[in-house]
C-alpha positions in Angstrom: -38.4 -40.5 -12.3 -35.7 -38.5 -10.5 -35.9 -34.5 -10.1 -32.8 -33.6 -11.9 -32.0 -31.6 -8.5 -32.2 -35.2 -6.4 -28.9 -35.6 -4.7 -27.0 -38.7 -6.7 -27.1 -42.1 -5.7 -24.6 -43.6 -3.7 -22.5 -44.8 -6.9 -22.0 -41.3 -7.1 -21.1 -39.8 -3.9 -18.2 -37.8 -2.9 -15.5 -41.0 -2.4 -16.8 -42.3 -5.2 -16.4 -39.3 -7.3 -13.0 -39.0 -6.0 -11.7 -42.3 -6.9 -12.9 -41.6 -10.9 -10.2 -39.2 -11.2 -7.7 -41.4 -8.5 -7.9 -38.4 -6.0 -7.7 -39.5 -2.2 -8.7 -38.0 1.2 -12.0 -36.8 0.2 -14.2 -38.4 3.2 -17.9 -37.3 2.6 -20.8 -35.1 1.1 -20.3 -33.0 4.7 -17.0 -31.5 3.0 -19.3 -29.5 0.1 -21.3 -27.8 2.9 -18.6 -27.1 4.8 -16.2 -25.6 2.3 -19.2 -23.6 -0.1 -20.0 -21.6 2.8 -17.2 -19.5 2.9 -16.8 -19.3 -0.9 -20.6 -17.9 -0.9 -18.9 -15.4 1.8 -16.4 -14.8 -1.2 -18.8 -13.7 -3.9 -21.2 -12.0 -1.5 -18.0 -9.5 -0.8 -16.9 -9.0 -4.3 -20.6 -8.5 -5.4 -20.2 -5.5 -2.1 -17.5 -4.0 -3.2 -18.9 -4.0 -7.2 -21.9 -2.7 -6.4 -24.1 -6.0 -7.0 -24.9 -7.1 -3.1 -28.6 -6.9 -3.8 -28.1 -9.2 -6.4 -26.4 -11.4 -4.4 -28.8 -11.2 -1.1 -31.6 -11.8 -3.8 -29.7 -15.2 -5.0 -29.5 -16.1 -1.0 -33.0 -16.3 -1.0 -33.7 -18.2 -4.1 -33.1 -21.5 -4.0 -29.5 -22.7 -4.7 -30.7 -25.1 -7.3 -32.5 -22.3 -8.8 -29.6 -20.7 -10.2 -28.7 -20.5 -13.2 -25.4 -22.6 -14.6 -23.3 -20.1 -15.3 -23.9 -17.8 -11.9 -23.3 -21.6 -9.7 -20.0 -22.1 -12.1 -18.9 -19.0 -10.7 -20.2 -20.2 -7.2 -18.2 -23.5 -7.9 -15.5 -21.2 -9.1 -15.1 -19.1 -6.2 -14.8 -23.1 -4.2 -12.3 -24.0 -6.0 -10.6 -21.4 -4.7 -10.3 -22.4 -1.4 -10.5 -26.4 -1.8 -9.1 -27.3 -5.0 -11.1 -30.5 -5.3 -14.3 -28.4 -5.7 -15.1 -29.7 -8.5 -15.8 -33.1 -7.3 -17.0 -32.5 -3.8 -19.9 -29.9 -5.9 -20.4 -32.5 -8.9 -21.8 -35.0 -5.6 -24.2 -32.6 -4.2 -26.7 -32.5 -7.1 -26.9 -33.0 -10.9 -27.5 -29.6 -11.7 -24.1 -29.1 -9.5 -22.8 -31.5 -12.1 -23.8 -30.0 -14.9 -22.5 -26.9 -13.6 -19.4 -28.3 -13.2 -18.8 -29.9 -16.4 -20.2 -26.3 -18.1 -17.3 -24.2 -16.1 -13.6 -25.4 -17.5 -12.4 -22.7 -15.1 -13.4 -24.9 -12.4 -11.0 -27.8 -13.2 -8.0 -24.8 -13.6 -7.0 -25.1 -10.1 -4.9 -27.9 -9.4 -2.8 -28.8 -6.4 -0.5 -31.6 -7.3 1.6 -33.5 -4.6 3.2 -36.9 -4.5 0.6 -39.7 -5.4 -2.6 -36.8 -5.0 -3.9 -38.1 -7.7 -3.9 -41.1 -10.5 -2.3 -40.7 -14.2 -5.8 -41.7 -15.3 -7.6 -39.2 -12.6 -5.3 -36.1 -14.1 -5.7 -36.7 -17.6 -9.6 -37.0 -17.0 -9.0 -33.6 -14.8 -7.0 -31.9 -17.6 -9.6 -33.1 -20.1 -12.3 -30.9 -18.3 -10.0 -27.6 -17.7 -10.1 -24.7 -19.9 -7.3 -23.2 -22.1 -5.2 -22.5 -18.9 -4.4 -23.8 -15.6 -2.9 -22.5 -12.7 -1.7 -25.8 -10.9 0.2 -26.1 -7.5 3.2 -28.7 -7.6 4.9 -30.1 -4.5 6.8 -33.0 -6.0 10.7 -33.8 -7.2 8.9 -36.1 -9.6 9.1 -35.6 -13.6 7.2 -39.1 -13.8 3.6 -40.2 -13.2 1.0 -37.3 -12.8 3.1 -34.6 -12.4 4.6 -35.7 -15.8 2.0 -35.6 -17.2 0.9 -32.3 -15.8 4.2 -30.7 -16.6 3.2 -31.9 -20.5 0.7 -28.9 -20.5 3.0 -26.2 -19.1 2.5 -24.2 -22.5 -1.5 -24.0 -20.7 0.1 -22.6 -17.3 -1.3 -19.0 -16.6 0.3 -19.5 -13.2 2.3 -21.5 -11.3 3.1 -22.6 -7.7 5.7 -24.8 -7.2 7.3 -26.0 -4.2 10.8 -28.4 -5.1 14.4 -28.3 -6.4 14.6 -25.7 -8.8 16.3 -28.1 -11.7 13.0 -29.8 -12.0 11.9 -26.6 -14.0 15.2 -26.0 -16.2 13.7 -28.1 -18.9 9.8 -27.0 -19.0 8.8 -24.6 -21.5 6.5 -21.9 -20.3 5.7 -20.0 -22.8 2.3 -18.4 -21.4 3.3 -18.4 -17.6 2.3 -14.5 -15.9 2.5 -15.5 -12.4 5.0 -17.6 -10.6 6.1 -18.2 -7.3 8.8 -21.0 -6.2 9.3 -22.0 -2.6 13.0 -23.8 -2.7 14.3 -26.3 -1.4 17.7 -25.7 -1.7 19.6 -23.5 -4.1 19.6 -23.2 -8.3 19.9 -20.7 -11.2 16.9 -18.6 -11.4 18.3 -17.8 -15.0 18.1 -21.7 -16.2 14.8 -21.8 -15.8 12.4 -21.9 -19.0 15.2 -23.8 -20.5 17.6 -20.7 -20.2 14.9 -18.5 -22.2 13.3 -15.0 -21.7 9.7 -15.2 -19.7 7.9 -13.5 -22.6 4.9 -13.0 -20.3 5.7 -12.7 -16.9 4.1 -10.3 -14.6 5.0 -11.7 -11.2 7.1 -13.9 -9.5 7.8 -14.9 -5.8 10.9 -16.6 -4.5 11.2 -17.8 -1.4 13.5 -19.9 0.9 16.5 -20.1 -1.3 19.9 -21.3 0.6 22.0 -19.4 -2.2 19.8 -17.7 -5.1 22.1 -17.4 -8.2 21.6 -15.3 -11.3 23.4 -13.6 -13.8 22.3 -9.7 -13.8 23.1 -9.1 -17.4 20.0 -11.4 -18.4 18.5 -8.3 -18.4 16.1 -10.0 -20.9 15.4 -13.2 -19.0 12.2 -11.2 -16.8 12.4 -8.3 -19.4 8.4 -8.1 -18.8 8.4 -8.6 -14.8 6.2 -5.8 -13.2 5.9 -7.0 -9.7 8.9 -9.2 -7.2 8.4 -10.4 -3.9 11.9 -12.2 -2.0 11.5 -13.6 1.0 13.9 -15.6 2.8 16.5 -15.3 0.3 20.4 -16.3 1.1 23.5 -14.9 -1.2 23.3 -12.1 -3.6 19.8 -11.5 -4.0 20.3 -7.7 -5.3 21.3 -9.5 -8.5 17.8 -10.3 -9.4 16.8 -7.1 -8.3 18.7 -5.6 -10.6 18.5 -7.6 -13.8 14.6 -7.3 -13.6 14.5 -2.9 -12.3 13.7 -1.5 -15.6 10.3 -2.9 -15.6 9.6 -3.3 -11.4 6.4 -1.1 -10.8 6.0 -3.2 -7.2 9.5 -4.6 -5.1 8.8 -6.4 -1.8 11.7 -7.4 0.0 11.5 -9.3 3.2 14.3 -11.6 5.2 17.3 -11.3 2.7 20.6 -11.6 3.6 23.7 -11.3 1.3 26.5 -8.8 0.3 26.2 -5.5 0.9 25.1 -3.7 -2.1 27.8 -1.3 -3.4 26.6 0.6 -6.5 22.8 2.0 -6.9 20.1 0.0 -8.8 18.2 2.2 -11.3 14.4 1.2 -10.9 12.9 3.7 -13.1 9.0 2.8 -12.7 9.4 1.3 -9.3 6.1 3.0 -7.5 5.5 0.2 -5.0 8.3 -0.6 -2.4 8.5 -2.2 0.9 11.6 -3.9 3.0 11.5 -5.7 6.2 13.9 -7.1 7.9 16.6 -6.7 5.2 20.9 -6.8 6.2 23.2 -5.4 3.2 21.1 -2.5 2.0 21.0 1.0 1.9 17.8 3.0 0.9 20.1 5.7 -1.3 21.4 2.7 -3.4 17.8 2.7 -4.8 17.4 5.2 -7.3 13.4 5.3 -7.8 12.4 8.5 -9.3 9.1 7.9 -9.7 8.1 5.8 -6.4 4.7 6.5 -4.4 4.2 4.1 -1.8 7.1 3.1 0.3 6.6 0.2 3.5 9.5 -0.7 6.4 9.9 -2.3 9.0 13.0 -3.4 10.9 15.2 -3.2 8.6 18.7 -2.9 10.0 20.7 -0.5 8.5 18.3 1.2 6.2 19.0 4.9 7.5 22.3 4.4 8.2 24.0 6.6 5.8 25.9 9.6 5.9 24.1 12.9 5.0 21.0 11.1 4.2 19.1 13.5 6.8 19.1 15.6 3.8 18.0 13.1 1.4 14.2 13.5 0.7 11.8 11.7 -1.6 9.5 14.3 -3.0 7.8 11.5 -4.7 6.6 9.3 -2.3 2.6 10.3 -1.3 2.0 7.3 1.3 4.2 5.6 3.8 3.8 3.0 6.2 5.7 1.8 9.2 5.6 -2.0 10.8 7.5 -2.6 14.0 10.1 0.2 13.9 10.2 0.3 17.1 14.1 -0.1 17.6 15.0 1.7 14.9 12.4 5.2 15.0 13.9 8.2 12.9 13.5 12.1 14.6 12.0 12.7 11.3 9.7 11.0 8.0 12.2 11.9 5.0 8.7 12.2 3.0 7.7 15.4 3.4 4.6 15.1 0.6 3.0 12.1 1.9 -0.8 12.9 2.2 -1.4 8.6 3.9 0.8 7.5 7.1 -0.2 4.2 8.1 1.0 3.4 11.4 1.6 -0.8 12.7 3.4 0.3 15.9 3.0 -0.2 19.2 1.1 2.7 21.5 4.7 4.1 22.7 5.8 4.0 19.2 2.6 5.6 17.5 2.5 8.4 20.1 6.0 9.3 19.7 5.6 9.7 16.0 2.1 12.1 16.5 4.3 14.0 19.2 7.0 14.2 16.3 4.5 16.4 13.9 2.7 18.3 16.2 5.1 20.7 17.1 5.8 21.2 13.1 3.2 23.5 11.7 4.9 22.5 8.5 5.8 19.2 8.5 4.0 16.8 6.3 1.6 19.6 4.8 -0.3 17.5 2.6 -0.8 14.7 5.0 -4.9 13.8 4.5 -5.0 10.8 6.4 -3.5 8.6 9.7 -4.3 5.1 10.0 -3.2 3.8 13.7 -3.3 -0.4 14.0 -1.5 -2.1 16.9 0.7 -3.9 15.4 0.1 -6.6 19.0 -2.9 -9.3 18.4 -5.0 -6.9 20.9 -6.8 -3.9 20.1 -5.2 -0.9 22.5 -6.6 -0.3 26.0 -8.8 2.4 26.9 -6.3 4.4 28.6 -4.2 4.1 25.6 -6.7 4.4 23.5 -8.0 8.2 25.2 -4.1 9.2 25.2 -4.0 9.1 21.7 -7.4 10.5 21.2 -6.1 13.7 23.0 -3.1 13.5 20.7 -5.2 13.1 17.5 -7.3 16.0 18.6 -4.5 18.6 19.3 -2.9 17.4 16.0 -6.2 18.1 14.1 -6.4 21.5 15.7 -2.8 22.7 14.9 -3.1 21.8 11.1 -4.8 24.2 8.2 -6.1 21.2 5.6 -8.2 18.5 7.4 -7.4 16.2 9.1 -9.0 12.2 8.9 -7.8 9.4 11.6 -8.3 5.9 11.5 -8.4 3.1 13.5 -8.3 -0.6 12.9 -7.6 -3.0 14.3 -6.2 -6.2 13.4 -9.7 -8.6 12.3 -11.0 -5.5 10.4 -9.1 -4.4 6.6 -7.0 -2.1 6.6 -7.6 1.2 4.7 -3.8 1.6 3.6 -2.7 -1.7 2.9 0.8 -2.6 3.9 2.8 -4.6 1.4 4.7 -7.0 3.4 2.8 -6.9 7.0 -0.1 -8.8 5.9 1.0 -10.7 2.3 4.5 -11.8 2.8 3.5 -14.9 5.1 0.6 -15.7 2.8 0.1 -16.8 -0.6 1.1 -16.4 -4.2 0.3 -13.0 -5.6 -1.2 -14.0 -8.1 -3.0 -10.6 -8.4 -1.3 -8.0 -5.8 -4.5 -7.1 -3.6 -3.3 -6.4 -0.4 -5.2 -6.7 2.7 
């Protein structure tokens, strides 16, 4: 009789698998080695920074089989979150992986839907084993087959990729949608999505790569619950979403948009979170953020360029970072509280800015902390790196409080995240942690 760890028969290997629920390009059993490694890597670091990595070097030893089903569902879990067909390429390795699988509706949440990815039978079977809600990725300009079918469930979507023409979501429903993020393919009215109706529980959105972004500002209501907004790549009048969502922004990224120049200030009264990169129209006085603690830039032309704004200082604002200023460098950080600097600059740029405070016995009195990163894919040379060590110690030296420098460089994490420098190329934000 068969150990119920015994790898499945061939009836029930990997292709196999696949072709039960219509999916294609799965190859082999090689795959589930290949991609579990990493998501081990995954849950070994959350475990770290939770205080459970004995736990998990324990498990390491054990056997994998060993494990109990609900720890290897959230081994499986942590899979799916790199290879979304982990729940097939897992079920293949053993029946206990099976099990596993079919215990763990969170596994089959994770869906990444293109053009002819997978049957009509294959995601009905799929959407038969997820859970309560999904989070599915959709790259079609189909309404038919699957992705009908998928679309069906959009009162289950927790969040929601999508990569298409924008009309393709006027007529869904989503009434349970917290995260979205749209990558465009041409232009639409932000406003007619969710048939023309409020999000009632949308935390963030993305949008991305729209030729000319259009939306009515008055719908104040329409992302009345919308804490967190990343644009990117955004054509037209992109302040208009800005400023139809501001009374509920806690976290703005802005990075490539290009419109009108913004005329009157936008009221963001619980903005804390802001960075802007490489932004043309916009003026950092027309945001009115009373409350904002963290604020990111980098090459953004025309930021500073007002009139009496040398006078113009944000008592507020406790860390800042700067990413590539090197063409536009001020004589002085309008942040005179800030207690984190976090510096992406080049050696000439970050040694100009620790020759700018050094002189200043009272400039930036509660800074606590300097994080230097060159912002080149090469850590600094030793030269460079002693020149700045000389600067760092007669900095140190000349100030009251203490003083903490760090360096990182750019495989390591960073201490002070930057906003846009390392998220805005990446993903969905599905949950905001920056690396």
């Amino acid at each position: 009789m068969p150990s119920p760890n015994d790898p499945p028969t061939m009836d029930k290997s990997v292709s196999n698998t696949a072709k039960d629920y219509g999916v294609v390009t799965i190859s082999d059993a090689a795959m589930a080695q290949q991609h579990l490694l990493p998501a081990v890597d995954v849950i070994e670091s959350q475990a770290n920074r939770a205080g459970g990595g004995n736990l998990v070097q324990a498990a390491r030893r054990a056997h994998i089989n060993d494990l109990p089903i609900e720890v290897l569902g959230i081994v499986i879990e942590a899979h799916a979150l790199i290879e979304w067909r982990a729940p097939i390429i897992d079920s293949a390795v053993a029946r206990h992986w099976r099990v596993a699988a079919l215990s763990c509706p969170r596994v089959w949440s994770h869906i990444v839907l293109e053009d002819d990815t997978i049957s009509e039978a294959g995601i009905r079977l799929w959407l038969g084993r997820a859970g309560a809600t999904l989070q599915p990725t959709i790259g079609s300009f189909r309404t038919t087959g699957a992705t009908g079918i998928l679309l069906e469930q959009s009162h289950r979507f927790k969040s929601l990729f999508y990569r298409g023409v924008l009309p393709v979501l006027y007529p869904i429903s989503f009434p349970n949608l917290q995260h979205l993020s749209i990558l465009a393919l041409g232009d639409g009215r932000l406003d007619s999505i969710n048939r023309g109706q409020p999000f009632p529980s949308l935390h963030t959105m993305r949008l991305d790569g729209f030729d000319s972004l259009k939306f009515n500002p008055k719908s104040f209501s329409h992302f009345g619950s919308l804490q967190a907004l990343y644009l990117h790549d955004i054509t037209g009048p992109w302040q208009s979403v800005v400023r139809g969502c501001a009374n509920s922004l806690i976290t703005l990224m802005l990075e490539a948009c290009h419109g009108t120049s913004q005329q009157s200030p936008i009221h963001l009264p619980r903005l804390q979170n802001l960075s802007i990169r490489q932004v043309c129209g916009l003026r950092l006085v027309q945001l009115d953020a009373p409350v904002l603690e963290r604020f990111h830039e980098g090459r953004s032309q025309g930021l500073r360029e007002v009139e009496g704004l040398e006078s113009l200082f944000y008592t507020t604002v406790t860390e800042y970072g700067s990413y590539k200023r090197d063409t536009d460098l001020d004589d002085t950080i309008p942040f005179p509280n800030i207690s984190t600097l976090a510096l992406r600059e080049t050696f000439q740029v970050i040694s100009k800015i620790l020759q700018m405070i050094l002189p200043q016995e009272d400039c930036l009195p509660a800074l606590r902390m300097i994080e230097i990163r060159n912002n080149v894919r090469r850590p600094f040379s030793a030269e460079q790196h002693s020149k700045l060590g000389e600067l760092v110690k007669l900095l140190k030296a000349s100030r009251q409080n203490p003083l903490e420098v760090i360096y990182t460089d750019t495989n390591s994490t960073p201490v002070a995240p930057m906003y846009f420098a390392q998220v805005c190329a990446s993903t969905v934000l599905h949950s905001f942690v920056y690396s």
